[in-house]
C-alpha positions in Angstrom: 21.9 -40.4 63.5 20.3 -41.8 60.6 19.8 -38.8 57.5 15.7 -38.2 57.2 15.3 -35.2 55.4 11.8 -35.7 54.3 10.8 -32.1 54.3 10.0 -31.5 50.2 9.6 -28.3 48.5 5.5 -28.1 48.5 4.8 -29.4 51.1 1.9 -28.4 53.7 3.1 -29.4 57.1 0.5 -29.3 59.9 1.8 -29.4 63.7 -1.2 -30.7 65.9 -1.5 -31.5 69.6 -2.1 -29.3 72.8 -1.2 -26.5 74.4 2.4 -27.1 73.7 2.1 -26.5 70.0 -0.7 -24.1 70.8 1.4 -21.3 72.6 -1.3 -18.4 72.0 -2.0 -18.8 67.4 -4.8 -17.0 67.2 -7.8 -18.7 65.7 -8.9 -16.0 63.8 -6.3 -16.1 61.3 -5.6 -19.4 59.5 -1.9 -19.1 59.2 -1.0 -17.9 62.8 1.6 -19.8 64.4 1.7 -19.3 68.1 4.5 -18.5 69.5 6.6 -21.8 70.4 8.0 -24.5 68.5 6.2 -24.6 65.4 6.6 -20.5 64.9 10.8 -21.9 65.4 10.6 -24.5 62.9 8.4 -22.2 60.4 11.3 -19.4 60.1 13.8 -22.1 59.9 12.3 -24.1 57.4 11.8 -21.3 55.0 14.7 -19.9 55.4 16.5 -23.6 54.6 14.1 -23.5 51.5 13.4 -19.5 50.7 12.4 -20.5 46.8 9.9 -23.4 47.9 5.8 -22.9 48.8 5.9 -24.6 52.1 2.7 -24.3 54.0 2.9 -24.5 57.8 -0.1 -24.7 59.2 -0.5 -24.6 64.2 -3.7 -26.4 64.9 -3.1 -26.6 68.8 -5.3 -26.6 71.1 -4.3 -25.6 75.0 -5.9 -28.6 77.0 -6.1 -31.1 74.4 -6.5 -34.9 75.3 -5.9 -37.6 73.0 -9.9 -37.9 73.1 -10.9 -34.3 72.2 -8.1 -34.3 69.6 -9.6 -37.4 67.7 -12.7 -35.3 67.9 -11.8 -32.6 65.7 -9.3 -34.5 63.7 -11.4 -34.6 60.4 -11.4 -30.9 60.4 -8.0 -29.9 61.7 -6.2 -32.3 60.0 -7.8 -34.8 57.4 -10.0 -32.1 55.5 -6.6 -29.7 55.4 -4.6 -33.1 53.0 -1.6 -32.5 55.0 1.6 -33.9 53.6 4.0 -33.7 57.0 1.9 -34.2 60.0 3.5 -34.1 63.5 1.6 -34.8 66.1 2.4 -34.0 70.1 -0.1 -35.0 72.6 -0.9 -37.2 75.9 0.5 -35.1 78.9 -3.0 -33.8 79.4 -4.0 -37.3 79.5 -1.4 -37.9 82.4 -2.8 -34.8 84.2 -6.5 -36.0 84.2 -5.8 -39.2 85.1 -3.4 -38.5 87.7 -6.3 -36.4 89.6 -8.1 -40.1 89.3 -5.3 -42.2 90.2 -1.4 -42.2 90.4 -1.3 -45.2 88.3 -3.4 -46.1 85.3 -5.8 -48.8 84.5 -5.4 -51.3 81.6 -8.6 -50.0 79.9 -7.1 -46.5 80.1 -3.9 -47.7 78.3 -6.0 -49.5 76.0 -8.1 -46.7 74.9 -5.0 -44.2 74.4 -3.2 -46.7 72.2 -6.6 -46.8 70.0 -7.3 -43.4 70.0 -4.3 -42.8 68.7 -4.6 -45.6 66.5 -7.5 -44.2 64.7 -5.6 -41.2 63.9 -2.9 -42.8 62.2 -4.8 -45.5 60.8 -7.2 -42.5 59.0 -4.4 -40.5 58.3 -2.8 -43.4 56.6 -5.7 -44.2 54.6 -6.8 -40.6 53.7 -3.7 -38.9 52.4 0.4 -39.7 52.0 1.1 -37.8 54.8 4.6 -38.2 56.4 4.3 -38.3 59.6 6.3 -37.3 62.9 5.4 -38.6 66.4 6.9 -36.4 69.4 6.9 -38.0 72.5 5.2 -36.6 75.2 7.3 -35.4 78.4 7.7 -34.0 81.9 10.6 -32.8 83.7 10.9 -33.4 87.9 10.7 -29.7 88.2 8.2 -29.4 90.4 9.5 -32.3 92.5 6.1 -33.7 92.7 6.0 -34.2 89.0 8.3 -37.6 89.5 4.7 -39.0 90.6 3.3 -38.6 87.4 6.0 -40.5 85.5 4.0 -43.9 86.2 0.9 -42.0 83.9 3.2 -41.0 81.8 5.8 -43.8 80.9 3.5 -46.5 79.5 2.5 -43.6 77.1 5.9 -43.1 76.0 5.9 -46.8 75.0 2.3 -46.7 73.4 3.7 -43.9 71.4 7.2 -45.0 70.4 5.5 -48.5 69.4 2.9 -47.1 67.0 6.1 -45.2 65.1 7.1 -48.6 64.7 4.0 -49.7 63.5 3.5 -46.8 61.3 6.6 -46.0 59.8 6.9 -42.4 61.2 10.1 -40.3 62.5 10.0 -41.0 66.2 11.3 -37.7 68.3 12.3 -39.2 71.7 11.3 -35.8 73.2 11.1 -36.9 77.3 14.6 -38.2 77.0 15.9 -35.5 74.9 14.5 -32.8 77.7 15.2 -34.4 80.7 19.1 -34.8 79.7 19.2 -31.5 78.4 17.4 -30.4 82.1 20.3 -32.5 84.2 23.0 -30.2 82.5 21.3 -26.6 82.6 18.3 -27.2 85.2 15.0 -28.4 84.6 13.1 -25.1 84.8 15.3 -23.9 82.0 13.2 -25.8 79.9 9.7 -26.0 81.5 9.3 -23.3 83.9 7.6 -23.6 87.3 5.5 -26.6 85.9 7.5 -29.7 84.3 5.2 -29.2 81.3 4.8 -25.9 79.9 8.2 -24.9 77.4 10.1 -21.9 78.1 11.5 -20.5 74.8 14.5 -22.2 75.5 12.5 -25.1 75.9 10.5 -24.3 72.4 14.2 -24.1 70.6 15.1 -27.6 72.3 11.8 -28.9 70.8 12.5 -27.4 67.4 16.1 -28.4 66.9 15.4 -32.0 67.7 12.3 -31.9 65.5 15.0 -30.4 62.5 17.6 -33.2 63.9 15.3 -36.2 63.3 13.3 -34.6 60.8 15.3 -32.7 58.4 18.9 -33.0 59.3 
């Protein structure tokens, strides 16, 4: 694996998405971290780097879509001049759209990919933010959750092609979850829902964020 190692000294690293970097932060105090992944990575990070002034900043929100995140994305992210940004969202998107219909239309492909265009784009524009795109994922545990793969795939791809586009780490999070289900069981890492991390699943998330990230 290629050496990244972008994480420097000052930084102030935002994580932003859904209910997956949510996990409970309170909104009440700025600085609360939830209780998943990005509370993981925090207490690694500063322990990697006890003499720096990292910032690590939770703004998920449980139930987020692409959509309502672009909504608030001037406040939660742009107005905060992040320097690290990752960035884990679209399975809410699958959900909703599976209720619709099993398999999504063009225009609802099309208006992902520039939803989450405009983020990047503005992020690129307004700050020197790294950034770090995680891919969004589901495990077939429920079995019924195999139906939603054909929401979910053409995501993947929207989302692996912008990190082309935009020069940011990739985190192949669906694959990295799934083979990591096949060995120790699915619900290991998701539960009873294919979405929702245990905290075994919220240490998966945060070592392959440190593997791609800052190995």
């Amino acid at each position: 694996m290629k050496k990244t190692g972008i994480v420097q000294e000052n930084d102030r690293i935002l994580f932003i998405g859904d209910s997956i970097t949510d996990v409970g932060r309170s909104r009440n105090f700025d600085g609360d971290l939830g209780d998943g992944f990005p509370f993981l990575l925090a207490a690694e990070l500063l322990h990697r780097y006890p003499k720096s002034n990292l910032k690590i900043l939770n703004r998920g929100v449980s139930g987020d879509t692409l959509a309502q995140l672009k909504n608030r994305w001037e406040e939660d992210c742009l107005d905060l001049s992040p320097d690290l940004v990752t960035i884990l969202i679209g399975v809410n998107d699958v959900w909703q759209s599976f209720e619709k219909n099993p398999v999504p239309s063009e225009e609802e492909l099309e208006m992902f990919e520039k939803n989450y265009r405009y983020l990047l784009k503005s992020l690129a524009q307004r700050t020197d933010a790294k950034v770090v795109l995680m891919e969004p994922f589901l495990l077939p545990y429920p079995k019924d959750r195999m139906e939603w793969r054909r929401q979910l795939d053409p995501r993947i791809q929207i989302v692996r092609r912008l990190a082309k586009d935009y020069h940011a780490v990739l985190v192949p999070l669906d694959g990295l979850l799934n083979a990591a289900g096949i060995v120790s069981d699915y619900q290991t890492y998701t539960g009873i829902d294919g979405v929702h991390p245990t905290l075994t699943g919220h240490a998966h998330i945060a070592k392959a964020w440190l593997d791609y990230v800052d190995n």
